[in-house]
KOLZA-994716 format. One record per atom (N, C-alpha, C): residue in one letter; x, y, z; atom name. Coordinates in steps of 0.1 Angstrom, whole numbers, plus 2048, in hexadecimal, padded with zeros to 3 digits. Layout:
// KOLZA-994716
+-----+-----+-----+-----+------+
: res :   X :   Y :   Z : atom :
+-----+-----+-----+-----+------+
:   A :   X :   Y :   Z :   CA :
...
+-----+-----+-----+-----+------+
This chain:
// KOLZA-994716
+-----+-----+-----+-----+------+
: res :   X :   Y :   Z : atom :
+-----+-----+-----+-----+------+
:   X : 40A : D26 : B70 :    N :
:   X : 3FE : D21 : B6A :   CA :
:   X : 400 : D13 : B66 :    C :
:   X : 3F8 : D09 : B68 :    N :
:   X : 3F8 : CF8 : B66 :   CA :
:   X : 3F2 : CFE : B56 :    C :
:   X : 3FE : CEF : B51 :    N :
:   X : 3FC : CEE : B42 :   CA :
:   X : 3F9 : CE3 : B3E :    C :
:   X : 3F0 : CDA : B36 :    N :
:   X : 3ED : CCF : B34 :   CA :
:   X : 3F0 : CCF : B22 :    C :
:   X : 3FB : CC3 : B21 :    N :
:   X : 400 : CC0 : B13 :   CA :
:   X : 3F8 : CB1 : B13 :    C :
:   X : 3EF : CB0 : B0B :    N :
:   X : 3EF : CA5 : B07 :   CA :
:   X : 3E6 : C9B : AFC :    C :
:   X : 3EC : C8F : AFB :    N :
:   X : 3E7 : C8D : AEC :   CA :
:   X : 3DE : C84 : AEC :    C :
:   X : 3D3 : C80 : AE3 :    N :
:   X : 3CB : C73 : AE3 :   CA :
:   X : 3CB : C69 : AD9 :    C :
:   X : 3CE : C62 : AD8 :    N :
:   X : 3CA : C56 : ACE :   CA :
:   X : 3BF : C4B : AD2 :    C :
:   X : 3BF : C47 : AC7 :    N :
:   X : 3B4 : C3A : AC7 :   CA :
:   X : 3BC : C30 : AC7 :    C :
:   X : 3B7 : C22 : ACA :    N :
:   X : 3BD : C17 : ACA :   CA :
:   X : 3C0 : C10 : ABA :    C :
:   X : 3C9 : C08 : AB9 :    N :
:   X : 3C7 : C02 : AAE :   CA :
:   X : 3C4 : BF2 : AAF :    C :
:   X : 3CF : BF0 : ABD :    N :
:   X : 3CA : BE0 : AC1 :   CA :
:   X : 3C6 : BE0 : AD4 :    C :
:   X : 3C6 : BD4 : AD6 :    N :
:   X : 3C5 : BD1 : AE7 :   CA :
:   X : 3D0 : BCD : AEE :    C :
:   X : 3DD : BCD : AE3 :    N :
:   X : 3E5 : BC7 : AEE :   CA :
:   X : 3EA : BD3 : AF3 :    C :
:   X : 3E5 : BDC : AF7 :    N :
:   X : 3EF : BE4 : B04 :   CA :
:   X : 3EA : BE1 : B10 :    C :
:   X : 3DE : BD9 : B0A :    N :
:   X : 3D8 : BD2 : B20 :   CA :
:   X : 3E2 : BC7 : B22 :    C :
:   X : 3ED : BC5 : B1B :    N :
:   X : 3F8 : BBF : B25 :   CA :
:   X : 3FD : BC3 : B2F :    C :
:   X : 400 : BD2 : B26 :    N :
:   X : 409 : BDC : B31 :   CA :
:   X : 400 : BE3 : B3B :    C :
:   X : 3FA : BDF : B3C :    N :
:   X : 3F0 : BEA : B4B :   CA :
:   X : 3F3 : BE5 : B55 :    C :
:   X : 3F8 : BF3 : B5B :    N :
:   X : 3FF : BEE : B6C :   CA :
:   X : 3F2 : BF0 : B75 :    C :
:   X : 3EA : BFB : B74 :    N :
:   X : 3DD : BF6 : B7A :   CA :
:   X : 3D4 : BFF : B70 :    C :
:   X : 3C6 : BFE : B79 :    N :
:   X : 3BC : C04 : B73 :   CA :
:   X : 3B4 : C07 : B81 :    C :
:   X : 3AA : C12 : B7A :    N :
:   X : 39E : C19 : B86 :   CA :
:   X : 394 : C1C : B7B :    C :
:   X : 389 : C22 : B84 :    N :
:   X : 37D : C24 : B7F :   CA :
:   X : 37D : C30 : B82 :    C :
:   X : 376 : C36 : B7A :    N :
:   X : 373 : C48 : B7A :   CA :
:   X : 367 : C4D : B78 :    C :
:   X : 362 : C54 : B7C :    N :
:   X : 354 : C5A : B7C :   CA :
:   X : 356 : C69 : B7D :    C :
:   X : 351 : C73 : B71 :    N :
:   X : 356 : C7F : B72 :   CA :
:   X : 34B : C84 : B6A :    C :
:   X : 343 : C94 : B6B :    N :
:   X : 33C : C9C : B68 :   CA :
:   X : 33D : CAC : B65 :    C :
:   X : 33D : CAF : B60 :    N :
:   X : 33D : CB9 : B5D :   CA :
:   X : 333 : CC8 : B60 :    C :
:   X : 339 : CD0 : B69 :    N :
:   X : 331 : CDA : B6A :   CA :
:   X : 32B : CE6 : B68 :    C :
:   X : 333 : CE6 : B5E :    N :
:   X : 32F : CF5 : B55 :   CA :
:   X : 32B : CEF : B47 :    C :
:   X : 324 : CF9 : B3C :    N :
:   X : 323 : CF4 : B2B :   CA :
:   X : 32A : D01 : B24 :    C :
:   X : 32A : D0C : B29 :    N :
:   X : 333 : D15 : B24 :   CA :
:   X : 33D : D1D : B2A :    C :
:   X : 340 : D25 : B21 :    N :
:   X : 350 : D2D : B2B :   CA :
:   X : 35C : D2C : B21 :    C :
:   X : 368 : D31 : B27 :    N :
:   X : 375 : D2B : B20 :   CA :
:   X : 378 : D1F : B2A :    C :
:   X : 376 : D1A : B35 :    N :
:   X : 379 : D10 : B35 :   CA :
:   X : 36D : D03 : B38 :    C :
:   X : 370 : CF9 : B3C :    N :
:   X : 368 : CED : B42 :   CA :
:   X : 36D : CEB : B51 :    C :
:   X : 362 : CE8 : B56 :    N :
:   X : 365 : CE7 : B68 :   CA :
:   X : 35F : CD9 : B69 :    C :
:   X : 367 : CCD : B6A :    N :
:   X : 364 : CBF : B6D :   CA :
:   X : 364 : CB9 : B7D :    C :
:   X : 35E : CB4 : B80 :    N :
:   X : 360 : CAA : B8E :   CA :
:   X : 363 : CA1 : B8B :    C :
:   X : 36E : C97 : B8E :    N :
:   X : 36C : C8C : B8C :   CA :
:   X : 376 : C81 : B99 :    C :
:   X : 36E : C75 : B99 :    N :
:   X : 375 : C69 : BA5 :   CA :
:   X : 378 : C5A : BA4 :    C :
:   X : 37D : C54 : BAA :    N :
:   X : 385 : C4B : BA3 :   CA :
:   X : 37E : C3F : BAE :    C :
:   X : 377 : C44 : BB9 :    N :
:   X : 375 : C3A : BC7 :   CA :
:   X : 378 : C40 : BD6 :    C :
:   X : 385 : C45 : BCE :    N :
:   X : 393 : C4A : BDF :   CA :
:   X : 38F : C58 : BE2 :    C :
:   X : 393 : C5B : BD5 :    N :
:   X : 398 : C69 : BD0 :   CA :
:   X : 38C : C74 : BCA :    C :
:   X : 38F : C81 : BCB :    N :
:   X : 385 : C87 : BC2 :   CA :
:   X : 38F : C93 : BBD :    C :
:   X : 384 : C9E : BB1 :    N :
:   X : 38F : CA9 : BAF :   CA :
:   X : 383 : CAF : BA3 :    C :
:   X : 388 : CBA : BA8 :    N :
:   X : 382 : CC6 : BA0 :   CA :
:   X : 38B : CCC : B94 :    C :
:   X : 387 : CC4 : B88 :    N :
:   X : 391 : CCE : B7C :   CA :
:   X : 38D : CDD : B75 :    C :
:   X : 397 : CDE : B73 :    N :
:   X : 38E : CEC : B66 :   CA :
:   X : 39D : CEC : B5E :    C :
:   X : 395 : CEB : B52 :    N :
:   X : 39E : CEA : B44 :   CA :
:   X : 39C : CF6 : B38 :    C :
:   X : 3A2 : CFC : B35 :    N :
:   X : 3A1 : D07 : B29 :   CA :
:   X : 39B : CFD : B1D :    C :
:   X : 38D : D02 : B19 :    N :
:   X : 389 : CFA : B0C :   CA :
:   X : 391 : CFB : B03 :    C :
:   X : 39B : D04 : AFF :    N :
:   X : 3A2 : D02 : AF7 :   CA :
:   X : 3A4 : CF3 : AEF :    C :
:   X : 39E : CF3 : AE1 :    N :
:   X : 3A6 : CE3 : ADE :   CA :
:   X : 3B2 : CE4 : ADA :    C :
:   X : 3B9 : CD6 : ADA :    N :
:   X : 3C8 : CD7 : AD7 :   CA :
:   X : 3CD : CCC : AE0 :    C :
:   X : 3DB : CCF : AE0 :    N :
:   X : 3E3 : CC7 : AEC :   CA :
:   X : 3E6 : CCC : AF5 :    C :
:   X : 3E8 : CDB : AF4 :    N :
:   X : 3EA : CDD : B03 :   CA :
:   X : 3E1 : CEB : B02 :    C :
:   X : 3E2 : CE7 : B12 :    N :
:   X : 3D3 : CF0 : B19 :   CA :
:   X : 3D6 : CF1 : B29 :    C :
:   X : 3CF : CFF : B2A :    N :
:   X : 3D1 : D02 : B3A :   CA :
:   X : 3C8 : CF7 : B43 :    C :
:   X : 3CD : CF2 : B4B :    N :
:   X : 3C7 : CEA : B53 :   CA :
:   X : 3CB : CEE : B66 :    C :
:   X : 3BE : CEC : B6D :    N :
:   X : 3C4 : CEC : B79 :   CA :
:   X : 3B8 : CDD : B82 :    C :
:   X : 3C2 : CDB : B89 :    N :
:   X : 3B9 : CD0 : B92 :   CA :
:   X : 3BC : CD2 : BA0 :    C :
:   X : 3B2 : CCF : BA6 :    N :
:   X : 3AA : CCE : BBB :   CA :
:   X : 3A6 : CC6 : BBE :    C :
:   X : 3B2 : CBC : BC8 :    N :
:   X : 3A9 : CB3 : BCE :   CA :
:   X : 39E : CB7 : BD6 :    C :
:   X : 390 : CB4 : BD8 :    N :
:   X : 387 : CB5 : BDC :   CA :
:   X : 37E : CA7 : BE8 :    C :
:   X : 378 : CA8 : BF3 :    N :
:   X : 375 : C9F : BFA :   CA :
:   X : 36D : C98 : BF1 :    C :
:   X : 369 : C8C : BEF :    N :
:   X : 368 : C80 : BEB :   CA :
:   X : 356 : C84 : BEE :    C :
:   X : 34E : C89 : BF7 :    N :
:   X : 33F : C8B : BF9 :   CA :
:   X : 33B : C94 : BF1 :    C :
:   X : 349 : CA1 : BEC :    N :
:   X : 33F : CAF : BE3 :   CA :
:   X : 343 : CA6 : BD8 :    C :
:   X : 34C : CA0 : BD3 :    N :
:   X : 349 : C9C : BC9 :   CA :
:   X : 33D : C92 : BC0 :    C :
:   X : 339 : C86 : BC5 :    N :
:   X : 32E : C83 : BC9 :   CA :
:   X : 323 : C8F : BC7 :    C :
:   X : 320 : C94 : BCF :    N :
:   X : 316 : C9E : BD1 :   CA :
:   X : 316 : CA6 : BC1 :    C :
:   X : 320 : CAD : BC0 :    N :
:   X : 324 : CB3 : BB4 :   CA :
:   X : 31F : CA8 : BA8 :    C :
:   X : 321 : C9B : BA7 :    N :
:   X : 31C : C97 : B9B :   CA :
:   X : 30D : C8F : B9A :    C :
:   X : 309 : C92 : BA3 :    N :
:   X : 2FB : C88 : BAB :   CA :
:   X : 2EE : C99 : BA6 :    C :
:   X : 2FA : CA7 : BA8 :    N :
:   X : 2EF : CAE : BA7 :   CA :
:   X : 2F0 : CBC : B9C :    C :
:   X : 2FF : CBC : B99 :    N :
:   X : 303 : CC8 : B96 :   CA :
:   X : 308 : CC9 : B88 :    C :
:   X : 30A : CBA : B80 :    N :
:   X : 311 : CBB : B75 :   CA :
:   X : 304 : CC0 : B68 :    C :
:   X : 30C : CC4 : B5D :    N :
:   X : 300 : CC3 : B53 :   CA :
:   X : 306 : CB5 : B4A :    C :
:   X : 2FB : CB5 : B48 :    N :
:   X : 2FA : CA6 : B41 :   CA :
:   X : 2FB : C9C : B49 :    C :
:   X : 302 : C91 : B40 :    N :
:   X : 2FF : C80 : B49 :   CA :
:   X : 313 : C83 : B4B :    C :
:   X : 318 : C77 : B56 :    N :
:   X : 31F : C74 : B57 :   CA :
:   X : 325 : C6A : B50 :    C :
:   X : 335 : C6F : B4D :    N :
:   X : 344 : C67 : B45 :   CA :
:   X : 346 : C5B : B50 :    C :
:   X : 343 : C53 : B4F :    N :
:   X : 347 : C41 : B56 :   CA :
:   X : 352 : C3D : B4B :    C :
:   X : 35F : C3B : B52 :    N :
:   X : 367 : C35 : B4C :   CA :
:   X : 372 : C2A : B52 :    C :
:   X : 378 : C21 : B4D :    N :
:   X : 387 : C1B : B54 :   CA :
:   X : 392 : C21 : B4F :    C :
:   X : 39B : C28 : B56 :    N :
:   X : 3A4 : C2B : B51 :   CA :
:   X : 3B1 : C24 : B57 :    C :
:   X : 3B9 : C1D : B49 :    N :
:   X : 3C3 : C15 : B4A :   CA :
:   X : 3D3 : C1C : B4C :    C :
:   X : 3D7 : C18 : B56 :    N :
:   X : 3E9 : C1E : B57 :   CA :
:   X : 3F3 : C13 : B4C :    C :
:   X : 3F7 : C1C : B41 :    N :
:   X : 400 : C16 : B39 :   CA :
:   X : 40D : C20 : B39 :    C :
:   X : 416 : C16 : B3D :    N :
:   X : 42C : C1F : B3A :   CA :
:   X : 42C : C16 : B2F :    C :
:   X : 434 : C20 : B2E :    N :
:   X : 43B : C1E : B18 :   CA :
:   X : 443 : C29 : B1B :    C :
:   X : 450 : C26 : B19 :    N :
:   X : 45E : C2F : B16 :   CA :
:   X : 45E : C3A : B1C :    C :
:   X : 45D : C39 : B2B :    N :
:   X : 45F : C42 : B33 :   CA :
:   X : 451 : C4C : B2E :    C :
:   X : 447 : C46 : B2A :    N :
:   X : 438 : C52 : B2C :   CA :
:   X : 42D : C47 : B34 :    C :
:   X : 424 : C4A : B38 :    N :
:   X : 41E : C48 : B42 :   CA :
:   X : 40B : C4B : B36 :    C :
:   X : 40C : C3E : B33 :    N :
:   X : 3FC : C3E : B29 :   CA :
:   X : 3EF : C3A : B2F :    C :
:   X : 3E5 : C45 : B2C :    N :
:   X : 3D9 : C42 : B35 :   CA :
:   X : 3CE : C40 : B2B :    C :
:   X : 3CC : C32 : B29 :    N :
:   X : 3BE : C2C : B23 :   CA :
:   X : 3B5 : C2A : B2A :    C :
:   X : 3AA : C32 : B21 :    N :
:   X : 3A1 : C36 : B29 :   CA :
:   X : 393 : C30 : B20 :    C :
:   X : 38C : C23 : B26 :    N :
:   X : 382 : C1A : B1F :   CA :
:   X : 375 : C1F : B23 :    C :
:   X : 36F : C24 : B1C :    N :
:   X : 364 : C2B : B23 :   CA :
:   X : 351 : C22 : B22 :    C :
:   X : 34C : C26 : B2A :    N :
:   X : 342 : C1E : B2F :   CA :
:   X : 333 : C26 : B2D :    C :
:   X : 325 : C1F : B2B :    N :
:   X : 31D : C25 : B2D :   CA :
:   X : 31B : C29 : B1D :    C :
:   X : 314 : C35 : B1F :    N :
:   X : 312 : C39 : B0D :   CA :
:   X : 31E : C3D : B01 :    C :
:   X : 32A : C3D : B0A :    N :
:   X : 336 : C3D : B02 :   CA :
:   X : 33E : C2D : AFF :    C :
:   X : 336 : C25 : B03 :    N :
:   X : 33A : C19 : B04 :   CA :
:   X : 343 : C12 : AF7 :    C :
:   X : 349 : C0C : AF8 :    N :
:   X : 352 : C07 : AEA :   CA :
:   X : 35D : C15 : AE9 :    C :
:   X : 35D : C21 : AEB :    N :
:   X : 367 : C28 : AEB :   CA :
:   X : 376 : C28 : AF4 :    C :
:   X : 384 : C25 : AF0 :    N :
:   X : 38E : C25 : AF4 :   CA :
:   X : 397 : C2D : AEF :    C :
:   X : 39C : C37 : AF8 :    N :
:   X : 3A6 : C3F : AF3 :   CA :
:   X : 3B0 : C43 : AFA :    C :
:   X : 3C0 : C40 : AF8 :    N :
:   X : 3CA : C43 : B01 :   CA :
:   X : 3CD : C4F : AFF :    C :
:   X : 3D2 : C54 : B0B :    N :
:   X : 3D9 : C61 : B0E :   CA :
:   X : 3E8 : C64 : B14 :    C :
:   X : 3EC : C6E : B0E :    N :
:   X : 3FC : C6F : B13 :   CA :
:   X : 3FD : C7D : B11 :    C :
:   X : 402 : C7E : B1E :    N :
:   X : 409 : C8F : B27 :   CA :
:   X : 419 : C8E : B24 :    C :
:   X : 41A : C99 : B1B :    N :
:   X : 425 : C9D : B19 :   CA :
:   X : 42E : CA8 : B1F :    C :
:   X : 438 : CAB : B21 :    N :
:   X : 43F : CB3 : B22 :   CA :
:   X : 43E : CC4 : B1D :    C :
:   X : 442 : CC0 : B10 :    N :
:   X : 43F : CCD : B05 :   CA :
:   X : 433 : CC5 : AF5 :    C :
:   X : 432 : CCE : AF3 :    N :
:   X : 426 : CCC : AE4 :   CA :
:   X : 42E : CC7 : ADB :    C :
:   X : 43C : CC8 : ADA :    N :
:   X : 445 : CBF : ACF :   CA :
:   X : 44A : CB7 : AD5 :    C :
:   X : 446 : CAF : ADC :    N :
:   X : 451 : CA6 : AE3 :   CA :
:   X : 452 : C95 : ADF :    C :
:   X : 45A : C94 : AD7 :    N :
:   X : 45A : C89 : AD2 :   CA :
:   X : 45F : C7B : AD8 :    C :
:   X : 452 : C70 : AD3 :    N :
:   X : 44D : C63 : ADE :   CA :
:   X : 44D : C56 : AD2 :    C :
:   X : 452 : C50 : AD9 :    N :
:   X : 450 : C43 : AD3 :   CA :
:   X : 440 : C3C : AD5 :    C :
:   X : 439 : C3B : AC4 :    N :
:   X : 42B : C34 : AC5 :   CA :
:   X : 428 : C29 : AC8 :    C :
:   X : 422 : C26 : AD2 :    N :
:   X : 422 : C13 : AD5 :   CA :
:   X : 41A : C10 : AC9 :    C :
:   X : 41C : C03 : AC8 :    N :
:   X : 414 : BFB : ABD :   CA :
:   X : 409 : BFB : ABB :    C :
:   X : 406 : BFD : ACA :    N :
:   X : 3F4 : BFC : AC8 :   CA :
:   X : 3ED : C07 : AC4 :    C :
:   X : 3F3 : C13 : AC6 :    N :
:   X : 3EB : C22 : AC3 :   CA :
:   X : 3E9 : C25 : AB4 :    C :
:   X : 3DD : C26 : AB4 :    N :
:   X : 3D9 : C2D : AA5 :   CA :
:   X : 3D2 : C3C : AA3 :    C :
:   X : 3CB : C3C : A9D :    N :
:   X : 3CB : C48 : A95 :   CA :
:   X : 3CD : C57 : AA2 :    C :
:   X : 3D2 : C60 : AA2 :    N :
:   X : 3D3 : C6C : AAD :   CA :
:   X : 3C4 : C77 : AA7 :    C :
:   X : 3BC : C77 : AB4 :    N :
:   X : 3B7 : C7E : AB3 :   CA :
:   X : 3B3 : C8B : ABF :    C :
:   X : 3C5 : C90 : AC2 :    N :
:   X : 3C0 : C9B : AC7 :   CA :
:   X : 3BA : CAB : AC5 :    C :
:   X : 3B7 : CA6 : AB8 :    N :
:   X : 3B4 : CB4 : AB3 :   CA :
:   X : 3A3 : CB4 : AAE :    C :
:   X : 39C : CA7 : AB0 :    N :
:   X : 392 : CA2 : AAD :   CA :
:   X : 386 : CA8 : ABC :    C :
:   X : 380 : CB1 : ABE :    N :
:   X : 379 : CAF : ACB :   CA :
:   X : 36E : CAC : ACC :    C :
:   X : 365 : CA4 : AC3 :    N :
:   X : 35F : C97 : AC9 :   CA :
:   X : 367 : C89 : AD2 :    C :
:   X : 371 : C90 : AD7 :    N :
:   X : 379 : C7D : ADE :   CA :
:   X : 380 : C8B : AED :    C :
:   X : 379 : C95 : AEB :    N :
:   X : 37A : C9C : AFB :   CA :
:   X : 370 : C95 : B04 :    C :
:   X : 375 : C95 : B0B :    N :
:   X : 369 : C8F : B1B :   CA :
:   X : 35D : C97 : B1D :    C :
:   X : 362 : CA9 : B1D :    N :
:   X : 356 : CB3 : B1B :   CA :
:   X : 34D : CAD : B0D :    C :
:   X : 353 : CAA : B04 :    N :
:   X : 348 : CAB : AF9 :   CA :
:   X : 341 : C9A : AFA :    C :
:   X : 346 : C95 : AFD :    N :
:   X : 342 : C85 : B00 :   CA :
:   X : 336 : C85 : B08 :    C :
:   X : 336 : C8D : B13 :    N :
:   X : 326 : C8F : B1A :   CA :
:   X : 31A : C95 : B0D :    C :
:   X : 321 : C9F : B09 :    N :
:   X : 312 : C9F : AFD :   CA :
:   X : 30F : C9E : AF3 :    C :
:   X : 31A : C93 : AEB :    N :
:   X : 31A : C8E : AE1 :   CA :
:   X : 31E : C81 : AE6 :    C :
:   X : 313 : C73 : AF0 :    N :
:   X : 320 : C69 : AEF :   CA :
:   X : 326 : C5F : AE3 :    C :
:   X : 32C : C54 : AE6 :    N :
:   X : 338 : C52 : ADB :   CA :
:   X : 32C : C47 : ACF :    C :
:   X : 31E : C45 : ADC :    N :
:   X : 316 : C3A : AD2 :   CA :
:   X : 30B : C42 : ACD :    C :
:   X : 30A : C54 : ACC :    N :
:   X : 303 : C59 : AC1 :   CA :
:   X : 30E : C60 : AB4 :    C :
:   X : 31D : C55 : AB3 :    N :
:   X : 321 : C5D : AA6 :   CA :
:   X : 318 : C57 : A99 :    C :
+-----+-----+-----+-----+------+
């Protein structure tokens, strides 16, 4: 079974846009509102993929992912999601052998930035870059599922 460990913070400053080795754009939807899990589409341009995540909150959670052809995906968010679609840039940041994905999001979540990091195990201890502030993986208003029906500019 695919296990997904991982944590979220908010930013505290901007200088980790030094360290971005690249960035992409993402556009992802969601297709279910209840269940134990969430079943997401989401694509980058190239690429597509069908997730499904155990709602479980926390840091780690069952996760599986399917690449998917690039037209059902499309299709799938043009006709199948509920709610509006997650538009985001998500930035590639290394820091001490981890691999940080800032993720600046767009549209009615606009002004929201929050890095993420995939860990190994749920105690696995990491050096904090400078810029990361307050951790809120245990907060699920700053999930992507909860972000479509609460976005970040009706807190």
């Amino acid at each position: 079974m695919a296990r997904e460990i991982e944590r979220k913070f908010l930013l505290a400053d901007w200088s980790w846009r030094d360290e971005v080795e690249r960035s992409e754009r993402l556009v992802q939807g969601y297709l279910n509102e209840e269940g134990g899990a969430s079943v997401r589409v989401r694509h980058n341009g190239r690429q597509a993929f069908l997730n499904i995540k155990s709602r479980t909150l926390g840091i780690s959670r069952d996760e599986f992912e399917y690449e998917i052809p690039m037209a059902d995906a499309e299709r799938m968010l043009d006709h199948l999601t509920c709610g509006p679609v997650i538009d985001k840039t998500r930035h590639f940041v290394r820091r001490d052998g981890l691999l940080w994905e800032i993720d600046e999001f767009h549209g009615a979540n606009d002004g929201l930035v929050v890095a993420e990091v995939e860990l190994e195990h749920e105690d696995q201890v990491f050096e904090r870059p400078e810029w990361l502030g307050e951790e809120v993986s245990h907060d699920p208003r700053y999930y992507n599922v909860s972000l479509v029906k609460k976005p970040y500019s009706q807190w």
